[in-house]
C-alpha positions in Angstrom: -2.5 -9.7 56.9 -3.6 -12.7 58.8 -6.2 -12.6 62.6 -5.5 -16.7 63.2 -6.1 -15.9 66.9 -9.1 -13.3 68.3 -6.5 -10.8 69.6 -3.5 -10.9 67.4 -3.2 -9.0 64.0 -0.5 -10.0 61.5 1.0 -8.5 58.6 2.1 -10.9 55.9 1.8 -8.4 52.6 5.0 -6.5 52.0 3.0 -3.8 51.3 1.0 -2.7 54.2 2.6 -2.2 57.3 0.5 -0.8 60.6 1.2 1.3 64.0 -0.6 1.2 67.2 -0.6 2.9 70.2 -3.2 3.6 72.6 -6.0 4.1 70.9 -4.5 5.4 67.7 -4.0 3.0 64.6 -1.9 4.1 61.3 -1.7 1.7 58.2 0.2 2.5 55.4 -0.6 0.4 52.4 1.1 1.1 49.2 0.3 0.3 45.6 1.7 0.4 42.3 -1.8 2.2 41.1 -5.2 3.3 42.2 -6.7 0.1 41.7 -4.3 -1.8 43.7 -4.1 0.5 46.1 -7.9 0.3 47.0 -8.1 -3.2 46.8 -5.4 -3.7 49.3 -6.6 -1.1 51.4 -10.3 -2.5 51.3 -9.0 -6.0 52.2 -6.9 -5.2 54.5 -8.6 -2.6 56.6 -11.7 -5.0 56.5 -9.8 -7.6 58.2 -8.4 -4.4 60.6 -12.0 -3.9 61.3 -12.9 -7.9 62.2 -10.2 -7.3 64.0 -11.2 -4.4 66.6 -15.0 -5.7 66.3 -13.4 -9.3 68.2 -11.9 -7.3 70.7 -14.9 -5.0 71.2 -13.5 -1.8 69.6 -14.5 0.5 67.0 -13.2 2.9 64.3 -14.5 6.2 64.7 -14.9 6.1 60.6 -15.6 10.2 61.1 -12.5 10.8 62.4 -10.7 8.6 60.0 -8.5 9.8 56.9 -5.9 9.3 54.8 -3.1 10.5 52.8 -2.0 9.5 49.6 1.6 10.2 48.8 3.6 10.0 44.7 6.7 9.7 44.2 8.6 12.2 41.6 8.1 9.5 38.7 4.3 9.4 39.4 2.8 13.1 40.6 -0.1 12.6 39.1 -2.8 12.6 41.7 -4.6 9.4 41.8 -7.2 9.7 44.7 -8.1 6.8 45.4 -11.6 6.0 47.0 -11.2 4.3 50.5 -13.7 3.0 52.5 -14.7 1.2 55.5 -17.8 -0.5 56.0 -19.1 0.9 52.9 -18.5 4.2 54.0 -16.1 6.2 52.3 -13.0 7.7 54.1 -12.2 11.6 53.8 -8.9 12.3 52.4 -6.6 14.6 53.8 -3.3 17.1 53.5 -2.0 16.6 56.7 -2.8 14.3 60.2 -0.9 14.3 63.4 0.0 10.8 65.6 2.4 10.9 68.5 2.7 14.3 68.5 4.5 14.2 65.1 3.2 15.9 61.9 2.9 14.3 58.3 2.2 16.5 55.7 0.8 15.6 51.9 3.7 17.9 50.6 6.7 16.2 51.9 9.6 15.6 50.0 10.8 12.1 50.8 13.6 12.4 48.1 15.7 15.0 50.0 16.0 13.0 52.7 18.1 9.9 50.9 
């Protein structure tokens, strides 16, 4: 992920992608394990953060979560530790965003 210019944010890792709209933000960042996870997700949602603070926004770090999803080959939960600003993020089961729900216990293999 790149901010060359005040107001634009850029992806450039193959592993994080990010949704917003309005004032609602998902990132999904993905990892191959719990260390790599959490340092993407610390660098990235860092430079997420530089990016809001330039336009005069903030993260609401109280009402910010996450979810961590396994595949079938790795169900061993891994909980990573996320944080912003040196806070750390609360982990959830479930979290709504445009109306749509995403639970922790989906099964993405029945859908392929």
């Amino acid at each position: 992920m790149n901010g060359t210019e005040e107001n634009t944010l850029q992806v450039h890792e193959s592993n994080v992608s990010i949704c917003l709209y309005a004032d609602d933000t998902n990132v999904v960042v993905t990892g191959k394990d719990r260390e790599s996870l959490e340092i993407s997700a610390f660098a990235n949602l860092t430079l997420i953060k530089q990016f809001f603070d330039n336009l005069q926004l903030n993260i609401n770090e109280n009402k910010t979560n996450f979810i961590c999803f396994s595949t079938k080959q790795s169900r061993a939960k891994s909980n990573p530790i996320i944080t912003i600003d040196k806070k750390m993020l609360a982990q959830a089961t479930d979290t709504k965003f445009l109306g749509l729900f995403t639970l922790i216990s989906i099964c993405v293999g029945a859908f392929m």
